[in-house]
N, C-alpha and C positions, 0 to 999 in steps of 0.2 A: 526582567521578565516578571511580572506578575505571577503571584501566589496564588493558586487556584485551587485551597485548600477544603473549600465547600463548594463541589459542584454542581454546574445547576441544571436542570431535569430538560430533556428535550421532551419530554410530556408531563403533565403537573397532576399532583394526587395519585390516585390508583393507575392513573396513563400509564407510571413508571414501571410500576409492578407489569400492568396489564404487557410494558414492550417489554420487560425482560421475561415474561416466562412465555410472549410467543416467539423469540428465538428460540427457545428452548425444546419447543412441543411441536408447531406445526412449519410445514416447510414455507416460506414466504415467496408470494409471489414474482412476478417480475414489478409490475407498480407497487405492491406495496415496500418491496424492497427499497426502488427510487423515489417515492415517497417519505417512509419512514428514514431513510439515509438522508432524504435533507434535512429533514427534520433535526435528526442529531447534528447533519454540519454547521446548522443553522445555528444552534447553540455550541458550538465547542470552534465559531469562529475566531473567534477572540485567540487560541491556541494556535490553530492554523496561520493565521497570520504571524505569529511571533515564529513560528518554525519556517516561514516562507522568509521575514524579513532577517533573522537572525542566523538562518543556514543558505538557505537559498540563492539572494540577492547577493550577499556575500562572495559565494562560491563562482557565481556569473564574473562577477565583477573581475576576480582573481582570473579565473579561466583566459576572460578576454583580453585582460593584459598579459598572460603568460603568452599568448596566439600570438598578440601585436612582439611579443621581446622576442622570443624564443623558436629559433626558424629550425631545427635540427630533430627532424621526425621522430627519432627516437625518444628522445628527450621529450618530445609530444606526449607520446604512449607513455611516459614512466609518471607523467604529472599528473595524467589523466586520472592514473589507478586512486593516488585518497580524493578526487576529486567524487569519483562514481561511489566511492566510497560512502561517503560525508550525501549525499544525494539518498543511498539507501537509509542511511540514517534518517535522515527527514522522510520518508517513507514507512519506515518501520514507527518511529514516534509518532505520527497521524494514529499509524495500526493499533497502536499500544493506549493511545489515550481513546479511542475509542470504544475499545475493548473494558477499559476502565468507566468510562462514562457507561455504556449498557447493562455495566454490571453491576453501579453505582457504588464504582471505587474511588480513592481520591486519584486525580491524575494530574497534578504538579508538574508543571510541565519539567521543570529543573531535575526532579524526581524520577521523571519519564527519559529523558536525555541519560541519565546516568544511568539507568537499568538498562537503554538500547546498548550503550558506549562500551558495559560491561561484559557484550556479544561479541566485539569487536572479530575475534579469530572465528567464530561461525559465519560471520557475516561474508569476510574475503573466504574461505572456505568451500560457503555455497555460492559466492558470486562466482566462482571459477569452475565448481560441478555445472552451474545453470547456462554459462557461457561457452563451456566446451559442449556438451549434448543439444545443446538448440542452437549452436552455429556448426557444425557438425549437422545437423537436420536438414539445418535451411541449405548448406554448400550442395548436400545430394540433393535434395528435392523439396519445393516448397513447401508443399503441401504436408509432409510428415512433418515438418517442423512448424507451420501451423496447429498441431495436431498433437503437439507436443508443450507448446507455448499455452496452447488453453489449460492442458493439464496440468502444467505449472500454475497456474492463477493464483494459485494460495499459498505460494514461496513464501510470502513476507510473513504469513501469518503463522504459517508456522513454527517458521523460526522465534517470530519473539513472545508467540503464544502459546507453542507447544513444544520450547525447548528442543527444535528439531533439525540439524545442521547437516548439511550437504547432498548429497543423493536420498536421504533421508527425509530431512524437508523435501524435498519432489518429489517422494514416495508418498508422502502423507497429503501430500497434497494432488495425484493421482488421485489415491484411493476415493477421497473426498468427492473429486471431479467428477469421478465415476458414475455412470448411471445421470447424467447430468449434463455432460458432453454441451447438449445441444444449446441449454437454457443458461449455461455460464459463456457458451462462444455468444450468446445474443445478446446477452446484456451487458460484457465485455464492450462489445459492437457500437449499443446505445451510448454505454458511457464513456467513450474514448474516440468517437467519430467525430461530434463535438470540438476536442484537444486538436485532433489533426486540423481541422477548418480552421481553431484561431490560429495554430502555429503557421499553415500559410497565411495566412490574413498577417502577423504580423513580422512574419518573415521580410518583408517586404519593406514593412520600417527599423528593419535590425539593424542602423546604424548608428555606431557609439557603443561605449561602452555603459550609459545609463540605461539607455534605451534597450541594451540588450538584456541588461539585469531588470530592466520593468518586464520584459517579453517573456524572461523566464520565470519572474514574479507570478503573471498572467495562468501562465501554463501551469507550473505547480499548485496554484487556487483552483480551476479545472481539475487538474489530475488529482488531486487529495480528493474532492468530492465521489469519484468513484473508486478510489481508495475506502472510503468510509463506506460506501455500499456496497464494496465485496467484503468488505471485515466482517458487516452484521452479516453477510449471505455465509461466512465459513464462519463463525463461531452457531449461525442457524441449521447449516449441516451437519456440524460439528455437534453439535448436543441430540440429534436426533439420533446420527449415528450410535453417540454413547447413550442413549436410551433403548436403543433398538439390543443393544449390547447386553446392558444390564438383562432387560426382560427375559435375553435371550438364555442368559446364564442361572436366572432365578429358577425358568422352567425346567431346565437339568437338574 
């Protein structure tokens, strides 16, 4: 893995400055969001692919042979768990070096894998608070579990951003939602409508085990990219909130 000890600017000169204090101040829109989130993915690809090629593809690879060996359902379910595991990990690490890059921290990737790795017991923790309440949601009725899955949006970020684990991360990531409801289920929408369309597109050539680990390849380059665009939209909530916060407590 590459040492990616001087990171380098998704916007050059005062650009940098000028994107880190408009997360900070004004709320971002719906394009500048997806704009300014290529932007960053566009530079921090070089990461993104070590964490597709080095967790990812891996992880497929292993999966589809354990499916071909291992016929005893349960035994299914038990493999499953470090598999979904090691997947949030590469999910959380996207969040984390991004969070890093906006703030122009260093984000090492080897550095970053170890701070995520360090979570480990929040991680299975909240994966089990988020698994039971939104399958629970969805069993009675779709719709509240719709309604519950947006409000989750910023599970991931909280946890490796705001040190926030189980019902707690989905608390904080509520509260954030909140008043927002509308404009995170839409871009949600835009940026993951996309993912479903290649996953059947190549659903379809999902035969083999190479072929399955490129498809999952595919999808996780898709899925990170609006990974990166809700990270900058909750850390751009996220600082207004604790502005709104501060002003509010100066005037008392």
């Amino acid at each position: 893995m590459a040492n990616e000890t001087s990171p380098s600017h998704a916007f050059d000169g005062k650009d940098v400055v000028e994107m880190n204090s408009l997360h900070r101040v004004n709320e971002l829109g719906i394009v500048e969001l997806i704009k300014n989130g290529f932007e960053i993915y566009r530079k921090l690809i070089w990461s993104i692919m070590q964490i597709i090629v080095f967790i990812i593809i891996p992880i497929s690879i292993i999966e589809t042979l354990l499916d071909s060996l291992v016929q005893n359902q349960w035994l299914s379910i038990i493999y499953s768990f470090p598999i979904t595991f090691l997947r949030a990990v590469g999910i959380l690490s996207v969040v984390l070096i991004v969070a890093k890059y906006i703030n122009n921290d260093n984000y090492e990737l080897k550095g970053v894998l170890f701070e995520v790795l360090k979570k480990w017991k929040t991680i299975i923790i909240t994966g089990i608070c988020l698994t039971l309440v939104l399958g629970l949601l969805f069993v009675l009725l779709i719709i509240p579990g719709v309604i519950a899955l947006v409000y989750c949006t910023f599970v991931h970020q909280s946890i490796i951003l705001r040190n926030r684990s189980g019902f707690d991360a989905m608390e904080y990531s509520k509260n954030l939602v909140s008043g927002h409801w509308w404009k995170v289920f839409f871009i949600t929408l835009i940026l993951y409508v996309p993912e479903i369309g290649v996953y059947k597109i190549l659903s379809s050539f999902n035969e083999g085990m190479l072929m399955g680990a490129l498809n999952q390849g595919i999808q996780s380059f898709i899925n990170y990219y609006g990974i990166t665009v809700l990270t900058l939209f909750f850390l751009n909530l996220d600082s207004i909130k604790e502005t709104k916060e501060v002003t509010k407590s100066e005037e008392l």
